[in-house]
TIRO-264551 format. One record per residue (C-alpha): x, y, z; residue number from 1. Coordinates in nm, 2 decimals, decimal comma. Example, Ala and Ser with C-alpha at 12.3 -4.5 7.8 and 13.67 -1.06 7.14 Angstrom:
BEGIN
1,23 / -0,45 / 0,78 / 1;
1,37 / -0,11 / 0,71 / 2;
***
This chain:
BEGIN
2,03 / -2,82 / -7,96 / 1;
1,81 / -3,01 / -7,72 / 2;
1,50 / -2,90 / -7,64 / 3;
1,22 / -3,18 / -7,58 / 4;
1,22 / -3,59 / -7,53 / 5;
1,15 / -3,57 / -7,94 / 6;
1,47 / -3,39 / -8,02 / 7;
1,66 / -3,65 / -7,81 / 8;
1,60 / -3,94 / -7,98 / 9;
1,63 / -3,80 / -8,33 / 10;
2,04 / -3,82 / -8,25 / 11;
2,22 / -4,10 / -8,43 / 12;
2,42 / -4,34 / -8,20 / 13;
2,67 / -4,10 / -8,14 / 14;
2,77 / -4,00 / -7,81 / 15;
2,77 / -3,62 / -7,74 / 16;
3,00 / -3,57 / -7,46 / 17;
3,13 / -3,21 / -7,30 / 18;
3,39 / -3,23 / -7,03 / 19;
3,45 / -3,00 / -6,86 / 20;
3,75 / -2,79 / -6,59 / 21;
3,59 / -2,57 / -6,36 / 22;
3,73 / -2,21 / -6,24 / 23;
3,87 / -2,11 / -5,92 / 24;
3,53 / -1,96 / -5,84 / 25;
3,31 / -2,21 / -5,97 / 26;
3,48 / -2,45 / -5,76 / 27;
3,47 / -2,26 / -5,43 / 28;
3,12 / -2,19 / -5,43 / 29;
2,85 / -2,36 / -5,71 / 30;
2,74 / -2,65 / -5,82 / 31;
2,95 / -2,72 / -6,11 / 32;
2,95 / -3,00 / -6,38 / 33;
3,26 / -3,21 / -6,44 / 34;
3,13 / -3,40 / -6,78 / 35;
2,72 / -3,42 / -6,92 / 36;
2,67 / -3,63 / -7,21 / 37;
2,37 / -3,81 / -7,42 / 38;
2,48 / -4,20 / -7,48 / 39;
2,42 / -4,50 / -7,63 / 40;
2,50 / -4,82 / -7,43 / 41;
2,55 / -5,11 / -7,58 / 42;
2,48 / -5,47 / -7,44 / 43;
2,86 / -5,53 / -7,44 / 44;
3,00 / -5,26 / -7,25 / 45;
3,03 / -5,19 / -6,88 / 46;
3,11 / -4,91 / -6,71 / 47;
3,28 / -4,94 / -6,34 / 48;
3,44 / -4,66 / -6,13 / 49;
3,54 / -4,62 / -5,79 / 50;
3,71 / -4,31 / -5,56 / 51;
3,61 / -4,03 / -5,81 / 52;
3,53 / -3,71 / -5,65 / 53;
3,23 / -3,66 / -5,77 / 54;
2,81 / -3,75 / -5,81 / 55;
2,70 / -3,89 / -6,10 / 56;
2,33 / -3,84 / -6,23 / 57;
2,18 / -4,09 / -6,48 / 58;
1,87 / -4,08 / -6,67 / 59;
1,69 / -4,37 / -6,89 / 60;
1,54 / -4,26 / -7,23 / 61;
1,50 / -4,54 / -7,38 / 62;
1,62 / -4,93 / -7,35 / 63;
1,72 / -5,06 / -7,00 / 64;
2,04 / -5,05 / -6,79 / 65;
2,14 / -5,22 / -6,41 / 66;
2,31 / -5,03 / -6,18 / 67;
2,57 / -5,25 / -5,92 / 68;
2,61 / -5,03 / -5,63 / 69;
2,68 / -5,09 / -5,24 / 70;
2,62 / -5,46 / -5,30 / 71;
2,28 / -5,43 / -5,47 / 72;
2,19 / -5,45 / -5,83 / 73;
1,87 / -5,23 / -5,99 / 74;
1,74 / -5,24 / -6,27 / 75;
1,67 / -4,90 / -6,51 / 76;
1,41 / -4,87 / -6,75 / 77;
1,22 / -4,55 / -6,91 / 78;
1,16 / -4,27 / -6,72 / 79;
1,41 / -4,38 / -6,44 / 80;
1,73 / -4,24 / -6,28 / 81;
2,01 / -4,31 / -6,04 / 82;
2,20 / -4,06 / -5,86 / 83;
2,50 / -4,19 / -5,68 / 84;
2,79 / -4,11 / -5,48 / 85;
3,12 / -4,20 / -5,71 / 86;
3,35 / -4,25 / -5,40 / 87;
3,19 / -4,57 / -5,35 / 88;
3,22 / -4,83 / -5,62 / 89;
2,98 / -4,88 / -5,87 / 90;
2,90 / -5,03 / -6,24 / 91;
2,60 / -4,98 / -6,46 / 92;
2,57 / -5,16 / -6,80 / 93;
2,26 / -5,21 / -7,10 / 94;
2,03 / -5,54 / -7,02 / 95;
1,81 / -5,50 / -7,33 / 96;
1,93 / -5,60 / -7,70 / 97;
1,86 / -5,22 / -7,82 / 98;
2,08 / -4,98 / -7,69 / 99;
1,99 / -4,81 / -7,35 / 100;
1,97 / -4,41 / -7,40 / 101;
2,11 / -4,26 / -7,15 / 102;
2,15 / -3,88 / -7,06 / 103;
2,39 / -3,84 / -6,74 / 104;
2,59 / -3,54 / -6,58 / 105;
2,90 / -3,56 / -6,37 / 106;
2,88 / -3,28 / -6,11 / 107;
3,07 / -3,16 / -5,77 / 108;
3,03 / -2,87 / -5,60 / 109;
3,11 / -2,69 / -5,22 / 110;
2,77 / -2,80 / -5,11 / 111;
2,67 / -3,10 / -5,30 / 112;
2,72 / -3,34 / -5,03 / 113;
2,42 / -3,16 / -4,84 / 114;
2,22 / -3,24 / -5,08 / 115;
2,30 / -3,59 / -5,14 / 116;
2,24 / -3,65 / -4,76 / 117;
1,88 / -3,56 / -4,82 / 118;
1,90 / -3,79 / -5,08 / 119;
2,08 / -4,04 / -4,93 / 120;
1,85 / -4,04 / -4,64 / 121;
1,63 / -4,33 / -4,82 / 122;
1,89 / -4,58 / -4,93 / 123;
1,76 / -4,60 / -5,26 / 124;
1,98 / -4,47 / -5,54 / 125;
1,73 / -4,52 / -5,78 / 126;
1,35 / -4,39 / -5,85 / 127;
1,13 / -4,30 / -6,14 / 128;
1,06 / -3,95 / -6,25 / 129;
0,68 / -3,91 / -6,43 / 130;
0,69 / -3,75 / -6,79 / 131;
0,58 / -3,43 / -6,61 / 132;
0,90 / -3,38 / -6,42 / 133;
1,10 / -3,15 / -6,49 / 134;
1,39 / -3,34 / -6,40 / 135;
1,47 / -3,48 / -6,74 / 136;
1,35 / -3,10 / -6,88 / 137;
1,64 / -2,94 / -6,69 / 138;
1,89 / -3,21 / -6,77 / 139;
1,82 / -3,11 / -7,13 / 140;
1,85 / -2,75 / -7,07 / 141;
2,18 / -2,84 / -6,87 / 142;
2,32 / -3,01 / -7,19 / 143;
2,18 / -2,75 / -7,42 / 144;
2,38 / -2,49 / -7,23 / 145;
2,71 / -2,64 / -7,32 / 146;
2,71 / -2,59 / -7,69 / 147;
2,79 / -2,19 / -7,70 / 148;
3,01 / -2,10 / -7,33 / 149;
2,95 / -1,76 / -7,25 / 150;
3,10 / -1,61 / -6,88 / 151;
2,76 / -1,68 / -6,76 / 152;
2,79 / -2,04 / -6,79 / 153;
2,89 / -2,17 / -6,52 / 154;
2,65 / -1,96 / -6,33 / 155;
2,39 / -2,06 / -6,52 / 156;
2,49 / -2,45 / -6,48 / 157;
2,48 / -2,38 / -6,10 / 158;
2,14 / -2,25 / -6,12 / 159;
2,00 / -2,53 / -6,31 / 160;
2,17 / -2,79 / -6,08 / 161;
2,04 / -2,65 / -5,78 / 162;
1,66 / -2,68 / -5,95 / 163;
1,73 / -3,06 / -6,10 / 164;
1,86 / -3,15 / -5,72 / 165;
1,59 / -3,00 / -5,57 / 166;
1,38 / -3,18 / -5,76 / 167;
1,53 / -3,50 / -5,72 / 168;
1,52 / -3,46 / -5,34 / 169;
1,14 / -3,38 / -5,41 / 170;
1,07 / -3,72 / -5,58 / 171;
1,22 / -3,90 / -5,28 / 172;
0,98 / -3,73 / -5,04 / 173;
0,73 / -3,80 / -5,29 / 174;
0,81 / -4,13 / -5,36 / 175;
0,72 / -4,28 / -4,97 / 176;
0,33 / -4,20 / -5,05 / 177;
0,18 / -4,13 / -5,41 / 178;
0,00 / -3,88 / -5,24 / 179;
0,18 / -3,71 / -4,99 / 180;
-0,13 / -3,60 / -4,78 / 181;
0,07 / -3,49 / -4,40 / 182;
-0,15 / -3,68 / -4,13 / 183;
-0,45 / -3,48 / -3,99 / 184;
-0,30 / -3,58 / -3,66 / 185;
0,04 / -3,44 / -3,74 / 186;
-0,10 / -3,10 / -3,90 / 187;
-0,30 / -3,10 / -3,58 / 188;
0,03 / -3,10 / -3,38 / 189;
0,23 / -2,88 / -3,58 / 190;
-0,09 / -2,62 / -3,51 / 191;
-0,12 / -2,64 / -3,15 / 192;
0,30 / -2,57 / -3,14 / 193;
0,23 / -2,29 / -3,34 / 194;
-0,02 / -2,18 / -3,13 / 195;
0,07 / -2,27 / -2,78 / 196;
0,46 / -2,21 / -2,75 / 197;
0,46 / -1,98 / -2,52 / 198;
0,34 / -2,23 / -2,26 / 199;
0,57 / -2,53 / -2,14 / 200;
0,52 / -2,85 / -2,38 / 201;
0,67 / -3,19 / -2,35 / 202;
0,72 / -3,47 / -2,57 / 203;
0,53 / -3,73 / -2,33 / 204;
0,23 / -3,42 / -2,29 / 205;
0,23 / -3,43 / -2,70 / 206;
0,21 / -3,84 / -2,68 / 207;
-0,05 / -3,83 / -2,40 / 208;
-0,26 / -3,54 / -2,61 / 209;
-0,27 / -3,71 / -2,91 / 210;
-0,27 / -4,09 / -2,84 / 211;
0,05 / -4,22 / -2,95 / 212;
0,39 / -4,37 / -2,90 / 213;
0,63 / -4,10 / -2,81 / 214;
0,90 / -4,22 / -3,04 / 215;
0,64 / -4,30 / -3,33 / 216;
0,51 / -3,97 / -3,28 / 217;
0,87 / -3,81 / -3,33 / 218;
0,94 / -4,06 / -3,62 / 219;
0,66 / -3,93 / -3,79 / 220;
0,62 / -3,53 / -3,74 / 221;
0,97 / -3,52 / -3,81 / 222;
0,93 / -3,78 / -4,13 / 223;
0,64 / -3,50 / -4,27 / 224;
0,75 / -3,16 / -4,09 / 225;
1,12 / -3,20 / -4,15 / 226;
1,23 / -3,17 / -3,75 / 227;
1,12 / -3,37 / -3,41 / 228;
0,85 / -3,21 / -3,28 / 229;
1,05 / -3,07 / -3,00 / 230;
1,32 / -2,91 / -3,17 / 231;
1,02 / -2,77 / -3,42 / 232;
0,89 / -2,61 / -3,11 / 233;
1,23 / -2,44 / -3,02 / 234;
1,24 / -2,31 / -3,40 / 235;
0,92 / -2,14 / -3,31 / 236;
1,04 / -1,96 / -2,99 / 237;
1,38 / -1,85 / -3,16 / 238;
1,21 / -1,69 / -3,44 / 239;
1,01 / -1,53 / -3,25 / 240;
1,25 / -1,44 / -3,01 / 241;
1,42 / -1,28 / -3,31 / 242;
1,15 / -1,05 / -3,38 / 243;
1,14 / -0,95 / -3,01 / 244;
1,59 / -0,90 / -3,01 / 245;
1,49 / -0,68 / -3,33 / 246;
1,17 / -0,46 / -3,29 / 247;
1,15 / -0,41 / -2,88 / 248;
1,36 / -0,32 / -2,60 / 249;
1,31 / -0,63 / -2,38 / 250;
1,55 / -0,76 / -2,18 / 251;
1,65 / -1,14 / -2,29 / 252;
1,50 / -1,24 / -1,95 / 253;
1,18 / -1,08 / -2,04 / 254;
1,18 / -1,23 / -2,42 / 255;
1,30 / -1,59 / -2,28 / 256;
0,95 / -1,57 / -2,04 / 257;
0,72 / -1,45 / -2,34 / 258;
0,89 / -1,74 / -2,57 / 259;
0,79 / -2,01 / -2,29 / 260;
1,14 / -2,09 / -2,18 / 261;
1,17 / -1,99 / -1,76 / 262;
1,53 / -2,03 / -1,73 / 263;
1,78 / -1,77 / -1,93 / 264;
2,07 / -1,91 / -1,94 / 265;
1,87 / -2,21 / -2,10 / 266;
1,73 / -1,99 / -2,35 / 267;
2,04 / -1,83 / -2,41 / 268;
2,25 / -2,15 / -2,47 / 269;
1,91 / -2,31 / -2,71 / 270;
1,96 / -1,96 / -2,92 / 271;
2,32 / -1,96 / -2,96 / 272;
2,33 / -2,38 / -3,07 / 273;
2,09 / -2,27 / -3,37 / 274;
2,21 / -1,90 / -3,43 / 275;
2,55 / -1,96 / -3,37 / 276;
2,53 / -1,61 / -3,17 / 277;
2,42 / -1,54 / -2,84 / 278;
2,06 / -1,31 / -2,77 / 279;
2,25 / -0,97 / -2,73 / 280;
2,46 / -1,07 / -3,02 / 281;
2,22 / -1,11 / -3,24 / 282;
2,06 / -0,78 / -3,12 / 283;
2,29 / -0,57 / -3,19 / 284;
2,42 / -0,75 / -3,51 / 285;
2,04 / -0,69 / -3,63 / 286;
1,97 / -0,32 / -3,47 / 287;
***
């Protein structure tokens, strides 16, 4: 088996391919693989597929590969992968006279589209993961695991999958700065809603507090927070609101006021949107 970037390369030029059906439950509710596989691709082959149900993750180990997809071509070398949506058309083939070593994994799954989104969100199919990731480390471990099926397989595989997409969301985020230091303005921010929402705040009071562009300022605290700074502040109140539903007797009217929202029926209708259950609802589903 496969355990480390050594082992890998001490295959001959043999493909090692596992493809794979899976079961009714696998296919309700992991992530699941459809076919995983360490190749080598020569300069005179080209692979091209379109309208396949399925996502298709790519990593370089040696040599260098181009990827054609959504009218764009990118080039592959060490240390790089592709993730891609196969529904769309796309062809990859090797652009160096040695081989390119490639270790790629078919995969579908009830909620993989979620996580392409995130991916998805920077256009970029392709980026480079540093020796230290552990992407290529649980792409192994993925491939490994296909040699001796046990029932806990395909379990397993879902676990796994979920940590290699999570990390290859992570090198995305990681990706727009080398650093990824969050602005002292926008930590700033994100404090003062933590601190403060129990009083009224408005977008233009946050632009006029902190010296910037309304929109800019919600391009950005969502960009490094993960939501506009508005809707982060009505995350606040509804957890907190929560608490109150759970551990107190207050009345919603009373918890609405303490959250920093004056009208109840607003409250009410900003708590069911996100909770998908009204106040009294959640209460009771909870006590």
């Amino acid at each position: 088996m496969i355990s480390s970037e050594n082992d890998l390369h001490h295959f001959s030029q043999k493909p090692i391919r596992f493809i794979l059906t899976p079961s009714p439950v696998a296919q309700s509710t992991y992530l699941y693989i459809q076919e995983i596989g360490y190749h080598y691709i020569d300069s005179s082959s080209s692979i091209k597929h379109a309208k396949i149900a399925s996502y298709l993750f790519l990593y370089t180990l040696s040599g260098s590969g181009c990827l054609y997809y959504r009218g764009q071509s990118f080039l592959l070398q060490a240390g790089d992968f592709f993730w891609i949506d196969c529904k769309e058309e796309y062809r990859y083939e090797a652009k160096s006279e040695q081989p390119w070593e490639t270790l790629s994994i078919h995969m579908y799954g009830a909620t993989i589209a979620g996580y392409y989104d995130q991916y998805d969100n920077n256009q970029m199919p392709v980026y480079h993961s540093q020796s230290s990731s552990l992407i290529l480390e649980l792409a192994q471990q993925l491939l490994n695991l296909q040699y001796t099926r046990t029932q806990k397989t395909e379990l397993l595989n879902a676990q796994l999958l979920t940590q290699l997409l999570t990390e290859i969301i992570l090198t995305t985020i990681y990706a727009k700065d080398n650093t990824y230091s969050i602005p002292s303005k926008i930590l700033n921010m994100q404090t003062y809603l933590e601190h403060n929402y129990t009083q009224a705040i408005t977008l233009d009071q946050l632009a006029k507090q902190y010296g910037m562009n309304k929109f800019q300022l919600t391009k950005d605290f969502k960009q490094y927070i993960g939501l506009p700074p508005i809707e982060y502040l009505i995350h606040i109140r509804i957890n907190a609101a929560k608490g109150m539903l759970q551990y107190s007797d207050k009345s919603v009217q009373e918890i609405a006021n303490e959250v920093g929202v004056d009208n109840v029926s607003h409250f009410i209708n900003l708590f069911k949107a996100r909770v998908n259950c009204t106040p009294l609802s959640y209460r009771k589903e909870w006590s």
